[in-house]
C-alpha positions in Angstrom: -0.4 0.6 -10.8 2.9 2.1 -9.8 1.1 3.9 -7.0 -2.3 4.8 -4.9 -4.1 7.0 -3.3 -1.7 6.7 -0.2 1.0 8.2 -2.4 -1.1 10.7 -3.6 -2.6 12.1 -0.1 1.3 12.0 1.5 2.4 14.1 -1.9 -0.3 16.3 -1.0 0.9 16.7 2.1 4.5 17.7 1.7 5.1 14.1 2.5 8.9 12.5 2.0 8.3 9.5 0.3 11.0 6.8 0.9 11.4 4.4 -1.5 10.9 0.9 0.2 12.9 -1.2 -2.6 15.8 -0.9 -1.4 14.5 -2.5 2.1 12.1 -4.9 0.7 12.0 -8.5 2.4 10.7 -11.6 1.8 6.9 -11.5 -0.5 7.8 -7.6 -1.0 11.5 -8.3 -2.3 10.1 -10.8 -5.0 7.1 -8.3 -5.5 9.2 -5.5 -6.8 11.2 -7.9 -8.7 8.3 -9.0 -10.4 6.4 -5.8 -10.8 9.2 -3.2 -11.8 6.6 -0.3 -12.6 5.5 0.0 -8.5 8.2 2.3 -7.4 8.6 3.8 -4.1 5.3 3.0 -2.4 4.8 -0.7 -0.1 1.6 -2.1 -2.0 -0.9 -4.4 0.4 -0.5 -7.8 -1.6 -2.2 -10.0 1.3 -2.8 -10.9 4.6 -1.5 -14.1 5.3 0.8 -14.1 8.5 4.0 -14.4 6.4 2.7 -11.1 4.2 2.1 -9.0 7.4 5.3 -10.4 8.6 7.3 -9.4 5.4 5.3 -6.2 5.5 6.1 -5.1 9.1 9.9 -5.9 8.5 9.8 -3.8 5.2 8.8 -0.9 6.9 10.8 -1.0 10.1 14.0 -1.6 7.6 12.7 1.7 5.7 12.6 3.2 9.1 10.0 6.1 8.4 9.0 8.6 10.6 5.4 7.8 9.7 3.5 5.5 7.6 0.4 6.2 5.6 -2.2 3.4 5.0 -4.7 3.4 1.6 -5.9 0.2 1.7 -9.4 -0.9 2.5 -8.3 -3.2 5.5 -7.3 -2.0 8.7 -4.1 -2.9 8.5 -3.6 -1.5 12.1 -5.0 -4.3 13.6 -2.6 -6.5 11.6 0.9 -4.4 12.3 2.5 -3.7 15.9 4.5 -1.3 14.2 6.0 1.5 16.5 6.0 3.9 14.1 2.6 6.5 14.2 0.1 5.5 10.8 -2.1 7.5 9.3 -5.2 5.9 7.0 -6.7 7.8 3.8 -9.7 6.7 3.3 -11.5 7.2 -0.4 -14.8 6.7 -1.6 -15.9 6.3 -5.3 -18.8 8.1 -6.5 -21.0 6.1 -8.2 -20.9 6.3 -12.1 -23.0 4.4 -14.9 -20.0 3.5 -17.5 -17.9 2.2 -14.1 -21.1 0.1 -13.1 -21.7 -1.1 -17.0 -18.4 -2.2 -17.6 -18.2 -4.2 -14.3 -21.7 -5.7 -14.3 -20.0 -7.1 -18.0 -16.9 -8.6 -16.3 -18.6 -10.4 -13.5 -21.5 -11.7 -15.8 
């Protein structure tokens, strides 16, 4: 997926979006190497302490004036980041086909 709902809700917004390649370090440098179609947006890949290291460098190198946050774990309690974050938050409806198709994959 090249991008999320983060990218989505800051579009929405009038957001700039900064494209974090270019200051990628560490897991997030080999990331975008690996997966050329995620463009612009910082994807949460994990949570181990070198992850949320190489994350917090990658987005004090981007230097934005904000970050926004779409992933399901706080990631505020992970990041002493000075910059101000903002979390979207999403909910999925519930739908039959969705709930068929996954009962299939984890049966």
């Amino acid at each position: 997926m090249p991008y999320g709902i983060g990218y989505i809700a800051a579009k929405a917004h009038n957001c700039r979006i900064i494209d974090a390649r270019a200051h990628a370090v560490g897991a997030y440098k080999k990331l975008y190497k690996d997966y050329k179609h995620i463009q612009k947006v910082i994807p949460a890949v994990g949570y181990t302490k070198k992850q949320i290291r190489d994350l917090k460098s990658t987005i004090i190198r981007a230097n934005p004036d904000m970050v926004v946050l779409a992933t399901p774990t706080d990631l505020t309690k992970l990041l002493s980041i000075k910059v101000p974050i903002a979390r979207v938050k999403y909910m999925m409806k519930p739908n039959k086909k969705f709930e068929r198709i996954l009962w299939k994959l984890i049966s």
